[in-house]
N, CA, C, O and CB atoms as a CASP TS submission, in Angstrom:
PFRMAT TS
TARGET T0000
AUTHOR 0000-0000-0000
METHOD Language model
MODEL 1
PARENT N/A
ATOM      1  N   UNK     1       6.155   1.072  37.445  1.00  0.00           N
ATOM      2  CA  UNK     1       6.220   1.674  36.130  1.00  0.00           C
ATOM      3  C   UNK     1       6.314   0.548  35.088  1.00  0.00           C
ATOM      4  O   UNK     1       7.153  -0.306  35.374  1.00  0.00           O
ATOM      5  CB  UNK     1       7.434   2.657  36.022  1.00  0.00           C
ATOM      6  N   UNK     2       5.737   0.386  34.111  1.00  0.00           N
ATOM      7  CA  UNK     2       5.437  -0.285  33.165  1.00  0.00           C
ATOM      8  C   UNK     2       6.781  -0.422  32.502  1.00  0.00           C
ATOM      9  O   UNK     2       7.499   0.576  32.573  1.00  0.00           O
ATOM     10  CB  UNK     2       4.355   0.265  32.435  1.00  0.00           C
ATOM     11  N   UNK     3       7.325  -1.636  31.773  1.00  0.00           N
ATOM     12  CA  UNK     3       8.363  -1.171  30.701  1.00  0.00           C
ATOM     13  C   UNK     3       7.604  -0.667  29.385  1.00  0.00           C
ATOM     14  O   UNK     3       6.512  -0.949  28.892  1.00  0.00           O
ATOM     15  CB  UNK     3       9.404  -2.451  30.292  1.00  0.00           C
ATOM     16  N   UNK     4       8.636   0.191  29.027  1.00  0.00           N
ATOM     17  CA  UNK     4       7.854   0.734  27.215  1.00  0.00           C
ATOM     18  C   UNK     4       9.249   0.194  26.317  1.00  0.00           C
ATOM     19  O   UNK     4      10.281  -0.230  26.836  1.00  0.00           O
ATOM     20  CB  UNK     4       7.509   3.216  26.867  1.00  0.00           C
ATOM     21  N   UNK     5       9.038   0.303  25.120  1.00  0.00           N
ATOM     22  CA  UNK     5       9.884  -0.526  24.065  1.00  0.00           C
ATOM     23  C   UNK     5       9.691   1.376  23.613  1.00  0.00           C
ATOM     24  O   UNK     5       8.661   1.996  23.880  1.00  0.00           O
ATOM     25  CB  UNK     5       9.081  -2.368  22.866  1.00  0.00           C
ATOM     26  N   UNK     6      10.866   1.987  22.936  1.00  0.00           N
ATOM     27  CA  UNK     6      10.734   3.195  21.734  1.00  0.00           C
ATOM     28  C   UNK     6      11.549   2.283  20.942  1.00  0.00           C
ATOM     29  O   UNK     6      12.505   1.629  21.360  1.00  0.00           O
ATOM     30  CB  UNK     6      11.414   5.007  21.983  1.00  0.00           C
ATOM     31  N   UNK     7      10.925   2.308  19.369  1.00  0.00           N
ATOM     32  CA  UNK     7      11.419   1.830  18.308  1.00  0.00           C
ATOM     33  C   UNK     7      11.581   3.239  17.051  1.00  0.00           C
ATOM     34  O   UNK     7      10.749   4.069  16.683  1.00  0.00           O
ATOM     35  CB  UNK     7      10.391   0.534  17.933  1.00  0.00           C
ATOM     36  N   UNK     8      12.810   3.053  16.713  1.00  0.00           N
ATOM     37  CA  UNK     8      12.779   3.829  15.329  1.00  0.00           C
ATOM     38  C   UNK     8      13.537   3.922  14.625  1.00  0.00           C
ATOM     39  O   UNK     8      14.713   3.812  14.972  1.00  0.00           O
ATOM     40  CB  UNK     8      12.595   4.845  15.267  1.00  0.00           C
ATOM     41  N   UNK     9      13.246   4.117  13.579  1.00  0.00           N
ATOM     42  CA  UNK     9      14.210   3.864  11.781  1.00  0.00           C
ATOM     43  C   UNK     9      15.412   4.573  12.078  1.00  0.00           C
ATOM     44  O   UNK     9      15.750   5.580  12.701  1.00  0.00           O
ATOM     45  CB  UNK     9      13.407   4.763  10.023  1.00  0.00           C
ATOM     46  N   UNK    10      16.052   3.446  11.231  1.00  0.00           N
ATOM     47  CA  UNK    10      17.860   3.986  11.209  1.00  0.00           C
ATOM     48  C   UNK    10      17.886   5.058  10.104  1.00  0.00           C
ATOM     49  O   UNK    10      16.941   5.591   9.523  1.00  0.00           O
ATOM     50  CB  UNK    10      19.207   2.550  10.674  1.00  0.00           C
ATOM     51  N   UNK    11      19.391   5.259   9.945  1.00  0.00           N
ATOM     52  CA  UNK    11      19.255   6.109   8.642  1.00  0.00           C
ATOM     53  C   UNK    11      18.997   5.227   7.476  1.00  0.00           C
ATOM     54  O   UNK    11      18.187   5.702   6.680  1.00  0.00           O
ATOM     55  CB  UNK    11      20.565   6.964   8.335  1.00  0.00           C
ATOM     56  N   UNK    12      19.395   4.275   7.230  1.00  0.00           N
ATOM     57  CA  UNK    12      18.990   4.008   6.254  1.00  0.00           C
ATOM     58  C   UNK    12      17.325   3.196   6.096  1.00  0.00           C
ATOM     59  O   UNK    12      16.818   2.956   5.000  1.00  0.00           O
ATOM     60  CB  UNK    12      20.097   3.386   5.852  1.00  0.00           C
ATOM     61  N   UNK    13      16.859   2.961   7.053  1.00  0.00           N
ATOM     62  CA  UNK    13      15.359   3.296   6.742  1.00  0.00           C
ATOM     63  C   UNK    13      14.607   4.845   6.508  1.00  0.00           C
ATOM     64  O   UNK    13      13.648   5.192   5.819  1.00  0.00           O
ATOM     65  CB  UNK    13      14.678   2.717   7.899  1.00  0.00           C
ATOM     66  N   UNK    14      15.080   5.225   6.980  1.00  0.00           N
ATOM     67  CA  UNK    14      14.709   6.637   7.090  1.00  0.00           C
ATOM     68  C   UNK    14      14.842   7.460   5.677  1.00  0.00           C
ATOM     69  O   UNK    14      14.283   8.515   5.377  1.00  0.00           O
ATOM     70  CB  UNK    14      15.642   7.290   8.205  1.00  0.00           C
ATOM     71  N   UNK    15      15.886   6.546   4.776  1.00  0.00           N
ATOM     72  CA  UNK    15      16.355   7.342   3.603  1.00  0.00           C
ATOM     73  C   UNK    15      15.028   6.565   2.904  1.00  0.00           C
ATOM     74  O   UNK    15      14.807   6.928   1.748  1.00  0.00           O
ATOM     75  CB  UNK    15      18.194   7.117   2.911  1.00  0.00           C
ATOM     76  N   UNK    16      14.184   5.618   3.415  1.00  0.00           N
ATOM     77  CA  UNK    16      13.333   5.261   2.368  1.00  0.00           C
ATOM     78  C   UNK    16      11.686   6.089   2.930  1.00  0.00           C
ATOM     79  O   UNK    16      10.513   5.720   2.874  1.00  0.00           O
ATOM     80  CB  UNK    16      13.353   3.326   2.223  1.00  0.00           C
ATOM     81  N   UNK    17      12.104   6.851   3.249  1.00  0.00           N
ATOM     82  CA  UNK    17      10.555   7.365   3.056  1.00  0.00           C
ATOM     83  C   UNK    17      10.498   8.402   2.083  1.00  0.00           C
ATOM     84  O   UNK    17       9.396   8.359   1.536  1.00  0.00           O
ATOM     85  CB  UNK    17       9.881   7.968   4.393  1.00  0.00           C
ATOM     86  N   UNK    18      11.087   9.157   1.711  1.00  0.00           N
ATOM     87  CA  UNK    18      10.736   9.744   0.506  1.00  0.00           C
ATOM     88  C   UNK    18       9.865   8.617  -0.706  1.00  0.00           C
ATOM     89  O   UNK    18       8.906   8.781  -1.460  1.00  0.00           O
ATOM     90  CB  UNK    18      12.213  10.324  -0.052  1.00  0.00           C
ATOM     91  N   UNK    19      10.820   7.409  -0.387  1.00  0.00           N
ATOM     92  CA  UNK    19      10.286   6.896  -1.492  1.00  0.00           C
ATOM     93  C   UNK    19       8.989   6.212  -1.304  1.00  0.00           C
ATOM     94  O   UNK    19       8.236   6.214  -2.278  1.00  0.00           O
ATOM     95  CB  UNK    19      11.179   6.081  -2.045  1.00  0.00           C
ATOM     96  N   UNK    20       8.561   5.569  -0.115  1.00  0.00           N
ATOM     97  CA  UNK    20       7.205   4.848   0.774  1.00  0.00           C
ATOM     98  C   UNK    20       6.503   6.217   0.123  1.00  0.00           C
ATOM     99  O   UNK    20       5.727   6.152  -0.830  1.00  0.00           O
ATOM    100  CB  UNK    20       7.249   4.576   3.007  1.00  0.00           C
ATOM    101  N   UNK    21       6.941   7.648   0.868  1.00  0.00           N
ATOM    102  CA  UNK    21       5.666   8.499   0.845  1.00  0.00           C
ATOM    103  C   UNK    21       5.464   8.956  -1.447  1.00  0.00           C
ATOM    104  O   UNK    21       4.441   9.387  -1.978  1.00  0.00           O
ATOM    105  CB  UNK    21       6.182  10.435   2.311  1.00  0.00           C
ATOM    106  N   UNK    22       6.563   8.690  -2.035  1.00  0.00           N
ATOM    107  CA  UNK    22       5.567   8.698  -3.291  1.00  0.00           C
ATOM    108  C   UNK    22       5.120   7.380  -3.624  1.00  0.00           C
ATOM    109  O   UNK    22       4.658   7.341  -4.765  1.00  0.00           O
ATOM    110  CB  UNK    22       6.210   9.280  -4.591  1.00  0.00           C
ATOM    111  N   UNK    23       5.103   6.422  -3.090  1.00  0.00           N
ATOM    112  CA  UNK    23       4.134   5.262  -3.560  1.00  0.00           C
ATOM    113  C   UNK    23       2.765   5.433  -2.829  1.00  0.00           C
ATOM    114  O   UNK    23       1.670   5.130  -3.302  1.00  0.00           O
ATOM    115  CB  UNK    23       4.773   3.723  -3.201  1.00  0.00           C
ATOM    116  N   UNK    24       3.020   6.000  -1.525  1.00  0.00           N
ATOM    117  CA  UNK    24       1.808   6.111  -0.978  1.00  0.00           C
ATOM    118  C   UNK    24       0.457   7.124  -1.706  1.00  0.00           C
ATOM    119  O   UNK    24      -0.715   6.842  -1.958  1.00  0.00           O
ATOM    120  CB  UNK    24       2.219   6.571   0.354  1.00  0.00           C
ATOM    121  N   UNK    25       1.269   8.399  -1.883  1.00  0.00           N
ATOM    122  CA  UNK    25       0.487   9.517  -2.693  1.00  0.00           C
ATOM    123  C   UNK    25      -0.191   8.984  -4.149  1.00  0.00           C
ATOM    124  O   UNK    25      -1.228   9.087  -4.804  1.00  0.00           O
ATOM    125  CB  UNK    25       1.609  10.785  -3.052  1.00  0.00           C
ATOM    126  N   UNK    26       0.938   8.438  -4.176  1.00  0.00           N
ATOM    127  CA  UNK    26       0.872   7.462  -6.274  1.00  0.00           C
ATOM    128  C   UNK    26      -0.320   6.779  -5.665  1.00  0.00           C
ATOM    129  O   UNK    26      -1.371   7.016  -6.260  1.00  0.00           O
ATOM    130  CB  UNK    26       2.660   5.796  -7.143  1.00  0.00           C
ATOM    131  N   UNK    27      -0.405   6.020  -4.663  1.00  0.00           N
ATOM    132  CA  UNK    27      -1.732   4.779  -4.774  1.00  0.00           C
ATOM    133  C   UNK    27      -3.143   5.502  -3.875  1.00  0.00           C
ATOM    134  O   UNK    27      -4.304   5.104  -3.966  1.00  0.00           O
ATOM    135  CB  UNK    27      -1.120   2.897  -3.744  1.00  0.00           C
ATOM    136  N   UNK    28      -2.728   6.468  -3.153  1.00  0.00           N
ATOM    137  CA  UNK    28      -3.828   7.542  -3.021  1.00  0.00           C
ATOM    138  C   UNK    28      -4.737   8.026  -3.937  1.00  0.00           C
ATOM    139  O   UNK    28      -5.909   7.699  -4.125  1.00  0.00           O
ATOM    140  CB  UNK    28      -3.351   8.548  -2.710  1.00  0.00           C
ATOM    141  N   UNK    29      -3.823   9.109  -4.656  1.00  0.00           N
ATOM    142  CA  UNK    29      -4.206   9.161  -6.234  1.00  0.00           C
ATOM    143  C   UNK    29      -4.889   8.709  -7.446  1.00  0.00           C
ATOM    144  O   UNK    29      -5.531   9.386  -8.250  1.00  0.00           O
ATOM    145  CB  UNK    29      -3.602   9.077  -6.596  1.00  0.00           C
ATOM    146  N   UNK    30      -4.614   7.303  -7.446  1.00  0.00           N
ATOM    147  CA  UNK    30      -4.994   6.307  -8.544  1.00  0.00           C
ATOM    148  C   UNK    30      -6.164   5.043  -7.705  1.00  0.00           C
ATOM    149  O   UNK    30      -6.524   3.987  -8.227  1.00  0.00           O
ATOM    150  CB  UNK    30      -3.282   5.490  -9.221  1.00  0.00           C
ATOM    151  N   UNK    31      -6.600   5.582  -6.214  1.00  0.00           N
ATOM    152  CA  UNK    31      -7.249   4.411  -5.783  1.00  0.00           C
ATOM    153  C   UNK    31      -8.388   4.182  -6.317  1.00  0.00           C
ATOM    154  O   UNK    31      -8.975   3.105  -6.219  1.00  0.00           O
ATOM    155  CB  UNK    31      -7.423   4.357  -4.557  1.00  0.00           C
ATOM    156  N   UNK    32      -8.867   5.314  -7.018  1.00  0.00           N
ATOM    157  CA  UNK    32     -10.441   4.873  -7.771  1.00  0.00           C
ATOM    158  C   UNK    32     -10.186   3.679  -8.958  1.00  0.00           C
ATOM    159  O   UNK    32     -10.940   2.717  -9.108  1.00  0.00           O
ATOM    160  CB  UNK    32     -11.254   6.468  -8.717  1.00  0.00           C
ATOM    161  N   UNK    33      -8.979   3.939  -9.761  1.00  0.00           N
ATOM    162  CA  UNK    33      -8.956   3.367 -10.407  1.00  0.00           C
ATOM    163  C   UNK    33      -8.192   2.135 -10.573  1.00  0.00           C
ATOM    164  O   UNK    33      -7.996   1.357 -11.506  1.00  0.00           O
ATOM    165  CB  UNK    33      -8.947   3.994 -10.923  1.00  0.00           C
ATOM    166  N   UNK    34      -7.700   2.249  -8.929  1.00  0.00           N
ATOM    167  CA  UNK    34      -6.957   0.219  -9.083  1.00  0.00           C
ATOM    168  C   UNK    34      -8.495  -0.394  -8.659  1.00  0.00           C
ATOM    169  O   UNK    34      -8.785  -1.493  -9.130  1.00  0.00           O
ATOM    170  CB  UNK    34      -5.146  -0.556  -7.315  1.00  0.00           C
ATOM    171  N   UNK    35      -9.432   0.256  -7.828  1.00  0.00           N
ATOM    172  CA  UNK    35     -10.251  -0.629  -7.075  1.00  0.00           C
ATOM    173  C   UNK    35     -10.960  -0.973  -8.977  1.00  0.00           C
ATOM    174  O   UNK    35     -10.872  -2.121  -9.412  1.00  0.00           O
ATOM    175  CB  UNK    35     -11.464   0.274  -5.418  1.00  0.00           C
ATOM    176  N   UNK    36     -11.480  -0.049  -9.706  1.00  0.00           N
ATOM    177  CA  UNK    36     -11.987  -0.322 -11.105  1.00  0.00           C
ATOM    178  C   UNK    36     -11.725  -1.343 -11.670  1.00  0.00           C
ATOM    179  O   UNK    36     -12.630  -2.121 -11.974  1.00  0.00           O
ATOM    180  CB  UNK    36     -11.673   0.455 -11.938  1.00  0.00           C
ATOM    181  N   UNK    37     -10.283  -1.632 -11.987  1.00  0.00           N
ATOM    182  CA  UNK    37      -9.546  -2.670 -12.054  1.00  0.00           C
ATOM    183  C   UNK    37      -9.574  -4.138 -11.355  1.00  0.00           C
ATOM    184  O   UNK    37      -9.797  -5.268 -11.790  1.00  0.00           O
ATOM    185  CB  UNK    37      -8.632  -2.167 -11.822  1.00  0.00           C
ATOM    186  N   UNK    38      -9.210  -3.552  -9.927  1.00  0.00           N
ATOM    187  CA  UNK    38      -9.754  -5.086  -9.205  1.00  0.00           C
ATOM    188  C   UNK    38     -10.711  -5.172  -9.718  1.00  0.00           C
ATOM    189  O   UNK    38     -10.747  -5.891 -10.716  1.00  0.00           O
ATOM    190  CB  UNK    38     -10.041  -5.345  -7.690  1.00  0.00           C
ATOM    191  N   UNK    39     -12.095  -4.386  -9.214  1.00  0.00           N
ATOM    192  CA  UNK    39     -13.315  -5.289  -9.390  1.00  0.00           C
ATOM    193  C   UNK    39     -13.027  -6.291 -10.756  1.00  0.00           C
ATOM    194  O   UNK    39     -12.834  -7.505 -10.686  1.00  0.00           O
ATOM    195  CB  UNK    39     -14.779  -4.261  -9.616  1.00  0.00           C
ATOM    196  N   UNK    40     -13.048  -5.469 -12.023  1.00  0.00           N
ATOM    197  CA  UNK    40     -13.074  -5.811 -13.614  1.00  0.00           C
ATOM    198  C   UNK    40     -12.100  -7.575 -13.309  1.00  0.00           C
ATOM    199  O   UNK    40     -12.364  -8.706 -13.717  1.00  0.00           O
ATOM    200  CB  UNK    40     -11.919  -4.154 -14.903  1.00  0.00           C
ATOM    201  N   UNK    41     -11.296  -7.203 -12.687  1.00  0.00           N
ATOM    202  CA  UNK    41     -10.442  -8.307 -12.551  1.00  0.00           C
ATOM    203  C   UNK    41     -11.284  -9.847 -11.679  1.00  0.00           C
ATOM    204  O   UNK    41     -11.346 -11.059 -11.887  1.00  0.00           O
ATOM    205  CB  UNK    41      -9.061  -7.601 -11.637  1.00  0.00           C
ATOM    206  N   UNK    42     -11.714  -9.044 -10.839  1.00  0.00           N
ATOM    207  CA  UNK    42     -12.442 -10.037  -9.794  1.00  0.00           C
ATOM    208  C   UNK    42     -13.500 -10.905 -10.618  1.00  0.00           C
ATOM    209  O   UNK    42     -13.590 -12.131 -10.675  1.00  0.00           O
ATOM    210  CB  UNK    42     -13.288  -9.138  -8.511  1.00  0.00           C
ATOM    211  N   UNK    43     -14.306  -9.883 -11.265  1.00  0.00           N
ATOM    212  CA  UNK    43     -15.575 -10.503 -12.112  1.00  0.00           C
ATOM    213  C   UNK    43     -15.030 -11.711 -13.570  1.00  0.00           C
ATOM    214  O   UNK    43     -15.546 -12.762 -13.951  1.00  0.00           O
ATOM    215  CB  UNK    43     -16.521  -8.856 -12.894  1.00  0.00           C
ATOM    216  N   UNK    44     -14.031 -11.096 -13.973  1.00  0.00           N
ATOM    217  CA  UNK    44     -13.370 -12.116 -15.037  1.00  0.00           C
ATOM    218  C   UNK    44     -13.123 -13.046 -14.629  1.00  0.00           C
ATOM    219  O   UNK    44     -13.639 -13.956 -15.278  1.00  0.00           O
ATOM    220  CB  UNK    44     -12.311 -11.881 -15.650  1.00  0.00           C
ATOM    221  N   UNK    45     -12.296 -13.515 -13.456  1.00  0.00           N
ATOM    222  CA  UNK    45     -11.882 -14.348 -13.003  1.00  0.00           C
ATOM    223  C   UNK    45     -13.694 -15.551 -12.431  1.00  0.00           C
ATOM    224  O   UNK    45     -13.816 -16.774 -12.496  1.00  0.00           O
ATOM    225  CB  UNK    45     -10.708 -13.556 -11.885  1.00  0.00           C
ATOM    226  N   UNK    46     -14.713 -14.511 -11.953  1.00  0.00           N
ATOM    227  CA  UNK    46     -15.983 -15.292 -11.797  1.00  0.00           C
ATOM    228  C   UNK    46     -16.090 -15.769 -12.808  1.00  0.00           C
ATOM    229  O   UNK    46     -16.222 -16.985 -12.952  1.00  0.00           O
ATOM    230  CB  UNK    46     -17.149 -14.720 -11.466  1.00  0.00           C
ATOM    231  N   UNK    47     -16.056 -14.813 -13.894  1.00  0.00           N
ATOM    232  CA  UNK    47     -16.822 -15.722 -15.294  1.00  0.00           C
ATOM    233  C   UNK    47     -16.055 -17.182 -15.446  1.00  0.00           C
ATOM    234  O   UNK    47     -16.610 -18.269 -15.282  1.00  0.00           O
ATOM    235  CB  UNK    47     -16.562 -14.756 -17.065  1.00  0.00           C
ATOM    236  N   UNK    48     -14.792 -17.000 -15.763  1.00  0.00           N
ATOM    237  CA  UNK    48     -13.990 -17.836 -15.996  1.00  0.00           C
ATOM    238  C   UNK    48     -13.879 -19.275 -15.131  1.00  0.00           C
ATOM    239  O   UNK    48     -13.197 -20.295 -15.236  1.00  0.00           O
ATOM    240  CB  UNK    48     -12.979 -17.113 -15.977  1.00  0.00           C
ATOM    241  N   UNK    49     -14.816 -18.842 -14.313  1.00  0.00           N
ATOM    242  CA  UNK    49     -15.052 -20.235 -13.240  1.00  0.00           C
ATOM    243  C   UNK    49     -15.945 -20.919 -13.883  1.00  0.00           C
ATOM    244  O   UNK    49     -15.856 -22.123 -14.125  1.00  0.00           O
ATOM    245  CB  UNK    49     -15.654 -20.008 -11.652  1.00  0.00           C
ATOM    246  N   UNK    50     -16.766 -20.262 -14.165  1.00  0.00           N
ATOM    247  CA  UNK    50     -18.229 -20.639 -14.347  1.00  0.00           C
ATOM    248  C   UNK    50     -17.909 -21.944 -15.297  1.00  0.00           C
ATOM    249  O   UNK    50     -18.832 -22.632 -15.733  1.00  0.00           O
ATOM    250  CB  UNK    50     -19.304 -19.303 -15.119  1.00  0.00           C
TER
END
């Protein structure tokens, strides 16, 4: 028989998923418009090489 490892959050990790799962939804939500951003960001930073 193989050894297996079970790992899992204490309570006080556990008290942070409420908060993980609204950052997660928040950046779900808004992903069209961070990637908008990166890009805009990415390309400035090209020019600025140039």
């Amino acid at each position: 028989m193989p050894v297996t490892v079970t790992y899992e959050l204490t309570d006080l990790g556990r008290s942070l998923q409420i908060v993980m799962r609204g950052i997660k939804d928040w950046a779900e939500g808004h992903m069209e418009e961070v990637l908008t951003h990166r890009d805009g960001y990415d390309h400035r930073q090209c020019d600025a090489a140039d």
